[in-house]
C-alpha positions as CSV (number, residue, x, y, z in Angstrom):
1,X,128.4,59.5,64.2
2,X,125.8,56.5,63.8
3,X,125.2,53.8,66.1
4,X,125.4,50.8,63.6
5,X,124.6,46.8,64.2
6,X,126.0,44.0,62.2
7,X,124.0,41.8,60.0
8,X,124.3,38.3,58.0
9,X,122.2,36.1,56.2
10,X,123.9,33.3,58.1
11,X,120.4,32.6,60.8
12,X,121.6,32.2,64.3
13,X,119.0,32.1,67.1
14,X,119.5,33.3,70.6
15,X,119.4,36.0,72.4
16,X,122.0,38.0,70.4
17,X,120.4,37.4,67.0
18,X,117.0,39.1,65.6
19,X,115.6,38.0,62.5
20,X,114.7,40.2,59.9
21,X,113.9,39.9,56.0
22,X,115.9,42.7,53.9
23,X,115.1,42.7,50.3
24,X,113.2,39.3,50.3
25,X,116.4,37.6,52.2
26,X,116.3,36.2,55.6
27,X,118.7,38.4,57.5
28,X,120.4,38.6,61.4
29,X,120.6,41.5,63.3
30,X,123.9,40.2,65.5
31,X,123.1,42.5,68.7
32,X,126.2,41.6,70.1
33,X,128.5,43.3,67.8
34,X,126.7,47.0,67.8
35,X,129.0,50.0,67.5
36,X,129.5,53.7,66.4
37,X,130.8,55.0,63.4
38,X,132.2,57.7,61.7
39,X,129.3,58.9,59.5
40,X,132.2,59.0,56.6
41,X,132.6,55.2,56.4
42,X,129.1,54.7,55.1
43,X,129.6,54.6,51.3
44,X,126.2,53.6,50.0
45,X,122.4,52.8,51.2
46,X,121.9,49.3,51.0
47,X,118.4,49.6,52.0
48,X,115.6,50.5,55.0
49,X,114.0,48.2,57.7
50,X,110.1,48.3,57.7
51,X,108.5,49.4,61.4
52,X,108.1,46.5,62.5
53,X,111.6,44.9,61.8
54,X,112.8,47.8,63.6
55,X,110.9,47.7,66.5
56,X,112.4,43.7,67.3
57,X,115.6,45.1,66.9
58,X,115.5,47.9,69.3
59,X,113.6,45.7,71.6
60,X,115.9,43.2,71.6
61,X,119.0,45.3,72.0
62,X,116.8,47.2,75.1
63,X,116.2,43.8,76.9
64,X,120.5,42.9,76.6
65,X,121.5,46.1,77.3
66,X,119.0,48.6,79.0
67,X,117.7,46.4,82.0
C-alpha cells in the first residue's frame, strides 16, 4: 500500500494547497485529497520531489492533520 496525495498544475493557495515545481512546471500538492492505494494501481514513475519540496509537503500535511 502507499499513502498518495493528489497534484495539479492548476495553483490554488490556502491551507490545503503546497506549491511545488515538478519537471520545471509549477505544480499543487492538494493536501486535502490524500489517500492509500493499492501499490498495483501505480503504472509508471512520473518523477521524484527534491528534499526540500518534500519537506513543505509533509509539513503542511502535519500541521492539518497531526496537531
Amino acid at each position: 500500500l502507499y499513502f498518495v496525495i493528489s497534484t495539479s498544475t492548476q495553483i490554488r493557495a490556502g491551507t490545503w494547497y503546497v506549491q511545488f515545481r515538478q519537471k520545471e512546471r509549477e505544480m499543487v500538492a492538494c493536501l486535502h485529497q490524500g489517500r492509500v492505494i493499492d501499490y498495483r494501481r501505480l503504472s509508471s514513475k512520473i518523477g521524484t520531489l527534491d528534499n526540500d519540496d518534500y519537506g513543505r509537503i509533509e509539513s503542511g500535511f502535519r500541521s492539518l492533520y497531526l496537531k
